[in-house]
N, C-alpha and C positions, 0 to 999 in steps of 0.2 A: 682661323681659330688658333687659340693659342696654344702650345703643349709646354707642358711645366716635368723636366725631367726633376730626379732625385727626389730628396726630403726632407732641404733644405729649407721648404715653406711650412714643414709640419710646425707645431707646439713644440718646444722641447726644454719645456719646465720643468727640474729638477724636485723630488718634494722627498724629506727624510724620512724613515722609517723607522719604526721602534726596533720590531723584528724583521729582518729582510726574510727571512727561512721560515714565518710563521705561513700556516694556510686557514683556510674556513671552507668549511661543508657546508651548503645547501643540502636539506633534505624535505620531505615533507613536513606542512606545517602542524604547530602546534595542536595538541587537540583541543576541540571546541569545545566549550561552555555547554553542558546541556541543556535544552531548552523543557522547562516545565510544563507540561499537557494540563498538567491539574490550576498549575497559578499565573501562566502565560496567555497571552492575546495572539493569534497569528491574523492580519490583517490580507484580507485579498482582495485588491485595488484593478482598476482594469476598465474597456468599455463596457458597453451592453452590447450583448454576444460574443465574449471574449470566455465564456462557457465557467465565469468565476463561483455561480453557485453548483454546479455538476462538480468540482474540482473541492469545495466545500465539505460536499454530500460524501466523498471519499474520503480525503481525510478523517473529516470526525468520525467515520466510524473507524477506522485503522488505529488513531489516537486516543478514540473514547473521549472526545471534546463533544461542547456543543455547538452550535450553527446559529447566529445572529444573523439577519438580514433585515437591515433596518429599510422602511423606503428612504428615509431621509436623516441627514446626520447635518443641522444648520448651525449645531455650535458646539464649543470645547464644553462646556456645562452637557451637552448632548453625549458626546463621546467620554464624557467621564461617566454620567451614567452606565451606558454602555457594559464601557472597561469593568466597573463593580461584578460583572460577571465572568471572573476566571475562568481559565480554562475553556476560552469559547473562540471559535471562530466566523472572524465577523467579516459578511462580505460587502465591502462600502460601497454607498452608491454613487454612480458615477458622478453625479453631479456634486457632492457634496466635497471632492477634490478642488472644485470652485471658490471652496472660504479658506483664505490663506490662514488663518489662525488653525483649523481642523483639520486642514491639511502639513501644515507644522508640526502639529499637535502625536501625530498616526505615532509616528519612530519613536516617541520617549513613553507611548504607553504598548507597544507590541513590537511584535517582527512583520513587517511592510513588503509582500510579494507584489510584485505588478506582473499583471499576463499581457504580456507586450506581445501583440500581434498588428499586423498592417492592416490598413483600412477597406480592402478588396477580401480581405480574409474574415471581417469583420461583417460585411456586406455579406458574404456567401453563407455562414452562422445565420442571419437576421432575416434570408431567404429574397434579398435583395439583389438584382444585377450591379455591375460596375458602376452605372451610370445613374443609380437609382442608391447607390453606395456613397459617390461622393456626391448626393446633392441633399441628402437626408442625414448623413451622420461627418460629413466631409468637415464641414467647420466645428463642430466639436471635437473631433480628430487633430486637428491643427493647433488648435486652443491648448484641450485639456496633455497633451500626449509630452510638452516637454515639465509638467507640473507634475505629471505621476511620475516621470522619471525623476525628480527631485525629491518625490517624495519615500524611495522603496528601498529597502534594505537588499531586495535580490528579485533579480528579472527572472521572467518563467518565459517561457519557450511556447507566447500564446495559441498556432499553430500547431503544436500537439495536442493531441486530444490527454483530456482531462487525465484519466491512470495512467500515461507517462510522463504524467509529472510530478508524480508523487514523491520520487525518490528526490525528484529536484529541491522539493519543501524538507526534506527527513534530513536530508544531509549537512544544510548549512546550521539547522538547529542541534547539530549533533546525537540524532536519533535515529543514526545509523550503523 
């Protein structure tokens, strides 16, 4: 093996500066935008038994929204409908992350939570073993799971039960 004394191998690119003496703070970021309960969409995207309509049901009453749960969402004509109703939160179904248009579509008309939980956690929710876990929801797992993460403005912590994650939804809308 070889040993490299000194550091004479480093980079040592010279680069000018305006102010050599100037500094910059890092502090906490700006404040957020707040998110309107009354004229905003909150989108909660997720498997089945990822506990997204329990997680719903608290919300809306904490925000005073209402609760959409469509069974099916097949098209951006569908999800505009929808949207017409402010102020609601809509828990999508799973499958309908399947039409790349309506799944495009989520982030330019709401805020897009996915309850990103693993597929044995997802299993124990649906009162499923392991092996009964990946052989019934295993390939929709694999499918749908890098398209919701394409699709969400901010991950939730699936594996928590529902009221600790409230504060996870409050915060990044600013309504905390």
């Amino acid at each position: 093996m070889a040993v490299i004394n000194g550091t004479d191998h480093f980079i040592q690119e010279k680069v000018e500066v305006v102010d050599a003496s100037a500094t910059m703070t890092f502090g906490k970021k700006t404040e957020l935008d707040r998110f309107s309960t009354k004229n905003g969409i909150i989108f909660l995207i997720g498997f089945t038994g990822s506990k997204r309509h329990q997680l719903a049901d608290i919300l809306a009453a904490k925000l005073e929204m209402s609760i959409q749960a469509p069974e099916a969402i097949s098209s951006v004509a569908e999800l505009q409908k929808i949207c017409e109703h402010s102020g609601s939160i809509v828990v999508v179904p799973q499958a309908a992350i399947r039409i790349d248009e309506v799944r495009n579509a989520l982030r330019e008309h709401g805020k897009v939570f996915y309850l990103m939980t693993e597929l044995l956690h997802l299993a124990h929710n649906l009162g499923l073993d392991a092996e009964q876990g990946r052989e019934q929801i295993g390939s929709d797992f694999i499918e749908l799971e890098p398209q919701m993460l394409a699709s969400l403005h901010f991950i939730l912590h699936g594996w928590k039960e529902p009221e600790d994650l409230v504060e996870n939804v409050l915060e990044p809308l600013g309504l905390l």
